[in-house]
OpenMM code with the backbone's topology and positions (N, CA, C; nanometers):
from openmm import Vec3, app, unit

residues = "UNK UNK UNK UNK UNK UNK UNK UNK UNK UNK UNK UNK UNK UNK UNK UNK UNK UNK UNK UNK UNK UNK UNK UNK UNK UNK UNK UNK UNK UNK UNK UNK UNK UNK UNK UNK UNK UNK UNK UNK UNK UNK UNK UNK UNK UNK UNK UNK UNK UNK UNK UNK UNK UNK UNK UNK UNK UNK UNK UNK UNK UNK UNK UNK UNK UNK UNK UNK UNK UNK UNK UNK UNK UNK UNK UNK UNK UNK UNK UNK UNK UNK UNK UNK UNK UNK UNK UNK UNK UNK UNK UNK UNK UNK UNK UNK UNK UNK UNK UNK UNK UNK UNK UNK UNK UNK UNK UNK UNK UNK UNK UNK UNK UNK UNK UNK UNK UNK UNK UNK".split()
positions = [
    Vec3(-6.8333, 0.8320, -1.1281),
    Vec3(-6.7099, 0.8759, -1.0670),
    Vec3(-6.5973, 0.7840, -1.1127),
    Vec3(-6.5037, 0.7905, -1.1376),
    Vec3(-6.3901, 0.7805, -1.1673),
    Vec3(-6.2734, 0.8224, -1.0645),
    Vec3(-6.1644, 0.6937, -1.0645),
    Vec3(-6.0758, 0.6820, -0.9543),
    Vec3(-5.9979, 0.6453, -1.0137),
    Vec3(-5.8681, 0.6963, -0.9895),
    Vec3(-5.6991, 0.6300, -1.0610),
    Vec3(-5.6066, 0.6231, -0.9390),
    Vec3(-5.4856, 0.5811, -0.9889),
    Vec3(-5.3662, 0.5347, -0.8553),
    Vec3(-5.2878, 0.6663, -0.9493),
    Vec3(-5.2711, 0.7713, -0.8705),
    Vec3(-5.1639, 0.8234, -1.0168),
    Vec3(-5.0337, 0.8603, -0.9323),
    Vec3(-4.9161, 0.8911, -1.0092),
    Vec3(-4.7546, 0.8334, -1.0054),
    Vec3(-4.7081, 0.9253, -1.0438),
    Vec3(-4.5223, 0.9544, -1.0442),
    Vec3(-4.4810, 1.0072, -1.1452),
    Vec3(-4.4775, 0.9315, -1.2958),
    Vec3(-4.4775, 0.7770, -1.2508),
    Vec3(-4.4650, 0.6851, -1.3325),
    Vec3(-4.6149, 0.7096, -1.4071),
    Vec3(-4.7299, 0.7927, -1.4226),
    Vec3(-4.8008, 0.8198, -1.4657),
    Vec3(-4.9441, 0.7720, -1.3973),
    Vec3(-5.0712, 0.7508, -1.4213),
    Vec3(-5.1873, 0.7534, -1.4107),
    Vec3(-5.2664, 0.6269, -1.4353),
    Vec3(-5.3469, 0.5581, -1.3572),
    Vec3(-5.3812, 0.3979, -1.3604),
    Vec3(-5.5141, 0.4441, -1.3421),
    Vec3(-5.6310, 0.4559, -1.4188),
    Vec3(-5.7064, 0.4061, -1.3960),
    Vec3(-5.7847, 0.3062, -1.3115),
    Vec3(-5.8971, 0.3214, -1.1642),
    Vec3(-5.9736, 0.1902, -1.1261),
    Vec3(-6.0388, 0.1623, -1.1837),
    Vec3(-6.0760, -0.0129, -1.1663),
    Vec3(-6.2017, -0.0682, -1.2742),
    Vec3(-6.3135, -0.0173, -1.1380),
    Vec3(-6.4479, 0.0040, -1.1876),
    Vec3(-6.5749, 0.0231, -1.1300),
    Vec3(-6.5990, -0.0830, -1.0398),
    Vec3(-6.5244, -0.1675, -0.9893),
    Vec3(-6.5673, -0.2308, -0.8458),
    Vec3(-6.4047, -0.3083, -0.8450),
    Vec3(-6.3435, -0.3867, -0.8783),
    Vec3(-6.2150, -0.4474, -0.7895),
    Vec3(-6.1274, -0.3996, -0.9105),
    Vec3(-5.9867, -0.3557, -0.8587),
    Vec3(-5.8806, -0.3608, -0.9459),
    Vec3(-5.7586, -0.4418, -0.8923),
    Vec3(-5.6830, -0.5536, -0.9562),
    Vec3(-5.6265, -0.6062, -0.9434),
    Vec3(-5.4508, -0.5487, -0.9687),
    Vec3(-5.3989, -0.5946, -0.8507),
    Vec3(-5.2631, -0.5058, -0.8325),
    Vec3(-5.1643, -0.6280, -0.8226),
    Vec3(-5.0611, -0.6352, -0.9317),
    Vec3(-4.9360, -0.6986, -0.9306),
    Vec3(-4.7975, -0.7138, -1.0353),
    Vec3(-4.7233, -0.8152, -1.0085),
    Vec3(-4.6450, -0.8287, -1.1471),
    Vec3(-4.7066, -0.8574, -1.2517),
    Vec3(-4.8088, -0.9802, -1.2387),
    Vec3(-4.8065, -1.0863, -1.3427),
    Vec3(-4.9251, -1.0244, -1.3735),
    Vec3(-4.8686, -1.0417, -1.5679),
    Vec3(-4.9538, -0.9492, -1.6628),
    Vec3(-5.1282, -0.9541, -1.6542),
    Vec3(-5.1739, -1.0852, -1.5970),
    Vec3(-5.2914, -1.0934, -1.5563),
    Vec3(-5.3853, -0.9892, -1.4544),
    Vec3(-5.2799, -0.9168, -1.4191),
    Vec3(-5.3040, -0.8060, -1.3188),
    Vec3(-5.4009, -0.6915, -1.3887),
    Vec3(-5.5152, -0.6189, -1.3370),
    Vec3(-5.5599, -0.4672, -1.3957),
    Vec3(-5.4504, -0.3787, -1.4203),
    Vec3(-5.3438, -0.3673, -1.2799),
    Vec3(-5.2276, -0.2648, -1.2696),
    Vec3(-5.0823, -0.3729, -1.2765),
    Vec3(-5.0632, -0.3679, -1.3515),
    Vec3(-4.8928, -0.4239, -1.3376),
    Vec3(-4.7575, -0.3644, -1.3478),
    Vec3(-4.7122, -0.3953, -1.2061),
    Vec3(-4.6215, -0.3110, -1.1882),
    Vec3(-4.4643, -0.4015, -1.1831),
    Vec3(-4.3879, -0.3580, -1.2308),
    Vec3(-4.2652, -0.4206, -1.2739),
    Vec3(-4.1439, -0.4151, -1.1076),
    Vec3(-4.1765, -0.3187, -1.0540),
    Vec3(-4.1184, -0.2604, -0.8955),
    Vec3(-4.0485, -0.3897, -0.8499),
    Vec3(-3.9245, -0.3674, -0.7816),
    Vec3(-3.8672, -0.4507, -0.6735),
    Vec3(-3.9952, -0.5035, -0.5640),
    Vec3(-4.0015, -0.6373, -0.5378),
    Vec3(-4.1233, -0.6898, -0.4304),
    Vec3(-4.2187, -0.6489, -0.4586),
    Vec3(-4.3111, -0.6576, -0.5416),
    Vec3(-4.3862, -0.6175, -0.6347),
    Vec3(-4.4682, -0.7685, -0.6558),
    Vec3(-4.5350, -0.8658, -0.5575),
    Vec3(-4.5768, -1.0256, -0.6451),
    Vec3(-4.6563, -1.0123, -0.7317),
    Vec3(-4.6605, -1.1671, -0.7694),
    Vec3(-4.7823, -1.1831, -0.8396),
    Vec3(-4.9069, -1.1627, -0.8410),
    Vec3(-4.9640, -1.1903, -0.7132),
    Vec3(-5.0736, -1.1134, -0.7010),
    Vec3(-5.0508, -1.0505, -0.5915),
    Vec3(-5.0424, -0.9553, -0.5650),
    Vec3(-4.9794, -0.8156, -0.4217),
    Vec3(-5.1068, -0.7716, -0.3939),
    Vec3(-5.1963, -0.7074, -0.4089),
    Vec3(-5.2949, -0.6265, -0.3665),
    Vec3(-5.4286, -0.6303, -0.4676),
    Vec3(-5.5376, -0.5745, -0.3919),
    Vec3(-5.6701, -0.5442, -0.4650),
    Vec3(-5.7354, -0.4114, -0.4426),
    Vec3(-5.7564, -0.3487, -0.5075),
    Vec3(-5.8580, -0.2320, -0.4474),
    Vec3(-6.0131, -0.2216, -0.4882),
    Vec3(-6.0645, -0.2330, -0.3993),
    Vec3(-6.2476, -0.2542, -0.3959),
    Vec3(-6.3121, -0.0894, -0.4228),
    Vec3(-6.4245, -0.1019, -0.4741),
    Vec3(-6.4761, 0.0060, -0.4898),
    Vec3(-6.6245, -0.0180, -0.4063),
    Vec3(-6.6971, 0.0225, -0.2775),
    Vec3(-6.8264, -0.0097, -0.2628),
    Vec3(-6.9005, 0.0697, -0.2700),
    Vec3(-7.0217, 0.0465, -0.4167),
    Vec3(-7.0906, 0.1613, -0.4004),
    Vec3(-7.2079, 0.1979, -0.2211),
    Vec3(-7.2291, 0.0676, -0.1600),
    Vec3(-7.2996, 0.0962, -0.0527),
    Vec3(-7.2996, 0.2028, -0.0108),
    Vec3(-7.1765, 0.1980, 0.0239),
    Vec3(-7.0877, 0.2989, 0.1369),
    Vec3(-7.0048, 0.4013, 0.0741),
    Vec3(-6.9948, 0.4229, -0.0804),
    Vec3(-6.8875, 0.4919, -0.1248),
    Vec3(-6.7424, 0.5083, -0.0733),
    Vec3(-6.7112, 0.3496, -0.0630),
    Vec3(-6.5579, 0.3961, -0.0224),
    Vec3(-6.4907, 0.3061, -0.0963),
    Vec3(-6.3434, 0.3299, -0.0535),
    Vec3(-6.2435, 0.2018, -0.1164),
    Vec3(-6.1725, 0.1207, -0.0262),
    Vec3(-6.1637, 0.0350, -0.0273),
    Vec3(-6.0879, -0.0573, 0.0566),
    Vec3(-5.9941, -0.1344, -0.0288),
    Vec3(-5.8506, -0.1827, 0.0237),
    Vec3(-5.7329, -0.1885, -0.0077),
    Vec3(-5.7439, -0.3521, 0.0928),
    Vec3(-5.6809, -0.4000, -0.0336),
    Vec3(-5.6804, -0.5298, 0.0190),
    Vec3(-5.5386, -0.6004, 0.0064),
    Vec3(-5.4290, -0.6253, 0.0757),
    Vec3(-5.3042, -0.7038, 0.0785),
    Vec3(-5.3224, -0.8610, 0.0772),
    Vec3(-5.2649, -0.9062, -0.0294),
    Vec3(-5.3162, -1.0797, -0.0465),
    Vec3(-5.1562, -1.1620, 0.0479),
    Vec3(-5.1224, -1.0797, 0.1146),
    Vec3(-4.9840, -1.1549, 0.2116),
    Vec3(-4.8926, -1.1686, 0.1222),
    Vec3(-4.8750, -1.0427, 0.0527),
    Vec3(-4.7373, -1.0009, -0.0229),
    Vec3(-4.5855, -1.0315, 0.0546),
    Vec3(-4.4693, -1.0817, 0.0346),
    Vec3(-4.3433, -1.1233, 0.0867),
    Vec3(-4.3312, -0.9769, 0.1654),
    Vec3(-4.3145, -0.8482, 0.0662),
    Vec3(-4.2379, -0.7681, 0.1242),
    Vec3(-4.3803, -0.6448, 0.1000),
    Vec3(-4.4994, -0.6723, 0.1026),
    Vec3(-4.5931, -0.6110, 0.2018),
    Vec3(-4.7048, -0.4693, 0.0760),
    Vec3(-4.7770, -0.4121, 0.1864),
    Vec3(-4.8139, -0.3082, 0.0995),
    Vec3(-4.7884, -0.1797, 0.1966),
    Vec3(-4.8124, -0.0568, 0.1543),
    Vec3(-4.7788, 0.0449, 0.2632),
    Vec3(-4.9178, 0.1417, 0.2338),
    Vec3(-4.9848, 0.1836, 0.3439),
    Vec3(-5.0572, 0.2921, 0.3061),
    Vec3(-5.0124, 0.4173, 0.4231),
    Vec3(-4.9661, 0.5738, 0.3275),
    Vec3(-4.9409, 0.6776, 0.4484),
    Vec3(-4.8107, 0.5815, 0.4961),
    Vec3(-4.7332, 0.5280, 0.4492),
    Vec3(-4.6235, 0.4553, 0.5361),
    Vec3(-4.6391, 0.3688, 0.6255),
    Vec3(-4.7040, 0.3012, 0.6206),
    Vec3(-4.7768, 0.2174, 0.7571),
    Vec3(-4.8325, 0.1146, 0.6686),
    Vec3(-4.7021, -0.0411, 0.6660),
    Vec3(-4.7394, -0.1275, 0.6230),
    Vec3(-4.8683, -0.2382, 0.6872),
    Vec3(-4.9174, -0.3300, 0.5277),
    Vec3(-5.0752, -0.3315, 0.5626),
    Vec3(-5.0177, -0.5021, 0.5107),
    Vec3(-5.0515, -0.5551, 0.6528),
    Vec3(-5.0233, -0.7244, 0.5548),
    Vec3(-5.1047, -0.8232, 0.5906),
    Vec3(-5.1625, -0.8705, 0.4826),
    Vec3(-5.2747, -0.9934, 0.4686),
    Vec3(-5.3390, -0.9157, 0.5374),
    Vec3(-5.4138, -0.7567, 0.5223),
    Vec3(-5.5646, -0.7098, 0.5524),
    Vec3(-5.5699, -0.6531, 0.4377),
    Vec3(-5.7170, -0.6018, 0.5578),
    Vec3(-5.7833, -0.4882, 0.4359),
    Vec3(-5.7982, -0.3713, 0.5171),
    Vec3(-5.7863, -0.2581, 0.4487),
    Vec3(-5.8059, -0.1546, 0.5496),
    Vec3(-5.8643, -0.0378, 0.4095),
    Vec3(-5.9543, 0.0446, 0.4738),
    Vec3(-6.0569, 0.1838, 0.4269),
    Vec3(-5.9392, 0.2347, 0.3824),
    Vec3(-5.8955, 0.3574, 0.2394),
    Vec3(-5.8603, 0.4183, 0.1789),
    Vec3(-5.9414, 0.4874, 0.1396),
    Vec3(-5.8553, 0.6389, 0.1194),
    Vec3(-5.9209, 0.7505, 0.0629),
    Vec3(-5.8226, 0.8420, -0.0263),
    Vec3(-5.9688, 0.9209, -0.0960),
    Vec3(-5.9027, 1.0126, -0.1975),
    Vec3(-5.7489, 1.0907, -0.1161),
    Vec3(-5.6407, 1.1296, -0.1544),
    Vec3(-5.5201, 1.1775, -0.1001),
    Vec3(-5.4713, 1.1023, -0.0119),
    Vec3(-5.4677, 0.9320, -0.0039),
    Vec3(-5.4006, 0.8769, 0.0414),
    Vec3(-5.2725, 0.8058, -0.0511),
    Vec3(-5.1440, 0.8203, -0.0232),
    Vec3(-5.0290, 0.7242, -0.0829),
    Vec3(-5.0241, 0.5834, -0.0264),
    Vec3(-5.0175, 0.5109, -0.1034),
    Vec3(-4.9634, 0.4229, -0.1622),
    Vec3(-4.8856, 0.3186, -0.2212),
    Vec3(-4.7980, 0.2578, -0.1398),
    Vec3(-4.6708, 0.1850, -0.2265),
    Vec3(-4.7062, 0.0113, -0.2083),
    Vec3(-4.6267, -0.0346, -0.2723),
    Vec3(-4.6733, -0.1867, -0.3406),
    Vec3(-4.5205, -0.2295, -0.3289),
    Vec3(-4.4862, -0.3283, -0.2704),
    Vec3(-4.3149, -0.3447, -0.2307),
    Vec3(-4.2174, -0.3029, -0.1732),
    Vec3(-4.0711, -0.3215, -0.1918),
    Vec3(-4.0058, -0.2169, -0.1482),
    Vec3(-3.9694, -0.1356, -0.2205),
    Vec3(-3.9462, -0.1146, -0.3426),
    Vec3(-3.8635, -0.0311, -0.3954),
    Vec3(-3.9869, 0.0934, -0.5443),
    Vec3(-4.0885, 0.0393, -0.4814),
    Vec3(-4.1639, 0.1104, -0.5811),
    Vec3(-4.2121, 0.2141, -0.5923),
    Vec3(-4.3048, 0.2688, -0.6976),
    Vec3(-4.3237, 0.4546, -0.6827),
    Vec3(-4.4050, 0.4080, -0.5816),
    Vec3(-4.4800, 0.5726, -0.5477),
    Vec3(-4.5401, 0.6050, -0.4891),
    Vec3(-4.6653, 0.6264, -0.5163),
    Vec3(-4.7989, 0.5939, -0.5264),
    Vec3(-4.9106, 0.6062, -0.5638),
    Vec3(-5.0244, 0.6809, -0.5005),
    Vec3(-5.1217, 0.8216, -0.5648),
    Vec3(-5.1806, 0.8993, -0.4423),
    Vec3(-5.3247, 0.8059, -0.5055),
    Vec3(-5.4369, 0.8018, -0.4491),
    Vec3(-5.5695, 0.7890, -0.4679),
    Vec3(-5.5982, 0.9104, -0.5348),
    Vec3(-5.6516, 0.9269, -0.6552),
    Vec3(-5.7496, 1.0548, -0.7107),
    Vec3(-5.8409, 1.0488, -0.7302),
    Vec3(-5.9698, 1.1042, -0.6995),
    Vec3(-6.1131, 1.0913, -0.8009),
    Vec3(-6.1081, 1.2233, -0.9200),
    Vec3(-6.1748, 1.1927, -1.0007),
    Vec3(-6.1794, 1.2675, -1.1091),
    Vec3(-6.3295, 1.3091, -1.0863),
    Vec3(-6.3080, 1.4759, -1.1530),
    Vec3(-6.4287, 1.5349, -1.1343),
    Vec3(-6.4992, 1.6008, -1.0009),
    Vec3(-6.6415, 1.6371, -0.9830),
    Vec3(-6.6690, 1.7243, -0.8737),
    Vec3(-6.7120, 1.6005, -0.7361),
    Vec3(-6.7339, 1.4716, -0.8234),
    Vec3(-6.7856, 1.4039, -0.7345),
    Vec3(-6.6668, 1.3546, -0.6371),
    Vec3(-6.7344, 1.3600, -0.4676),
    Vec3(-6.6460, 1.3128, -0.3694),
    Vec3(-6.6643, 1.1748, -0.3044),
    Vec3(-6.6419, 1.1538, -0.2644),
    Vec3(-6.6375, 0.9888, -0.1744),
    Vec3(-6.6694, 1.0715, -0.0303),
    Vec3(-6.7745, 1.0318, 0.0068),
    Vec3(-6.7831, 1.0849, 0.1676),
    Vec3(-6.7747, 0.9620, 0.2306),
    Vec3(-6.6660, 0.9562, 0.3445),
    Vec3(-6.6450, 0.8293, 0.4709),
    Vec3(-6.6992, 0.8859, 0.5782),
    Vec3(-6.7737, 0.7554, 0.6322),
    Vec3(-6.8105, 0.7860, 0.7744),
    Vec3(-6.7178, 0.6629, 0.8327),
    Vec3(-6.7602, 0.6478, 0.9663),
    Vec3(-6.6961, 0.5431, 1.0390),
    Vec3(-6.6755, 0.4678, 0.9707),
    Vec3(-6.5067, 0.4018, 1.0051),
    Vec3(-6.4744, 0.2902, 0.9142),
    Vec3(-6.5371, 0.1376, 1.0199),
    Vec3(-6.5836, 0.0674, 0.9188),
    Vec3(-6.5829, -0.0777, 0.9876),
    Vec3(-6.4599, -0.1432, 0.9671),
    Vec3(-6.4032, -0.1063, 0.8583),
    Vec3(-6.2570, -0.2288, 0.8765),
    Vec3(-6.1154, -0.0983, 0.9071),
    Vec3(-5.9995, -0.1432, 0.8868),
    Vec3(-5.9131, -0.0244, 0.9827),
    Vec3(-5.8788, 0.0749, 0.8737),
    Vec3(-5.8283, 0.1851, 0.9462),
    Vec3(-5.8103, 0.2920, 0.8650),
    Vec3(-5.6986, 0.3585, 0.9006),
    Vec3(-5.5641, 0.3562, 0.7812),
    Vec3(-5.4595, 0.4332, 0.8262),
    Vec3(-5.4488, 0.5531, 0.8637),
    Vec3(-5.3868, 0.6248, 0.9434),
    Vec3(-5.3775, 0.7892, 0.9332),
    Vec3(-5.2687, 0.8235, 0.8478),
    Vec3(-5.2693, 0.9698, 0.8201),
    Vec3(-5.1741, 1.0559, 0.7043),
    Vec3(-5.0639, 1.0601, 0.7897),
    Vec3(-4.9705, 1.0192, 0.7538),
    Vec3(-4.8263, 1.0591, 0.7542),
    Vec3(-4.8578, 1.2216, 0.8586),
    Vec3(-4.7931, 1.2415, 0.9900),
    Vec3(-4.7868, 1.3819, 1.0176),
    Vec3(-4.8891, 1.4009, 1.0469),
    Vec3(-5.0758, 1.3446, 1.0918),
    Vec3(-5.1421, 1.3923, 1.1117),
    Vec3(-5.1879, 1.3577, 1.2915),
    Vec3(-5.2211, 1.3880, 1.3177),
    Vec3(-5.2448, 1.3228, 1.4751),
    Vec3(-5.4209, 1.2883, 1.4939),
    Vec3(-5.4846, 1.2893, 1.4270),
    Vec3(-5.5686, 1.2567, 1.4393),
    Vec3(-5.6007, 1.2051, 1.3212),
    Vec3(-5.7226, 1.0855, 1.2883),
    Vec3(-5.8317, 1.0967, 1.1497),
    Vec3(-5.8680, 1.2020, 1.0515),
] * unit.nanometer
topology = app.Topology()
chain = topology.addChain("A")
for resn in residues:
    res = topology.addResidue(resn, chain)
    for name in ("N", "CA", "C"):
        topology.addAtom(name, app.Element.getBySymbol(name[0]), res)
């Protein structure tokens, strides 16, 4: 299975277990964005559990998932969740590629809701 961050700014590829999210070119994803640090975020891949978890390293001006900023945690992500990294940056959805799905059960660590949804 295969997972990307994709944008209008185009399509990012995940590495098969952590992808590294920031300015500095040392980053997997480097993103140039207003509040955007050096090292801003991580995204985990676990095959255990088939999920992803989103990790904020206590970015100045934060991470957002569904609009609902995430700082110095980690919290469960899923396929059709957005995305942003700073203030002023695109917008990023979760995709998997192909037929294969990510099934979540109960999250152990927290889990944002969708923008507009009232429940999980």
């Amino acid at each position: 299975m295969r997972a990307f961050l994709k944008s209008s700014e185009g399509c990012f590829q995940l590495k098969p277990h952590t992808t590294t999210i920031g300015s500095h070119r040392g980053a997997d994803i480097v993103l140039q964005s207003a509040g955007v640090a050096d090292r801003h975020a991580a995204l985990e891949f676990s095959a255990s559990d088939n999920s992803f978890v989103l990790q904020d390293f206590n970015s100045p001006h934060g991470t957002f998932v569904n609009s609902c900023q995430v700082q110095n945690a980690a919290v469960r992500v899923r396929p059709g969740d957005i995305l942003r990294f700073g203030t002023a940056g695109a917008a990023f959805e979760l995709v998997l590629d192909g037929a294969a799905q990510v099934r979540l059960g109960g999250a152990a660590l927290g889990r944002v809701p969708r923008e507009g949804w009232g429940a999980w």
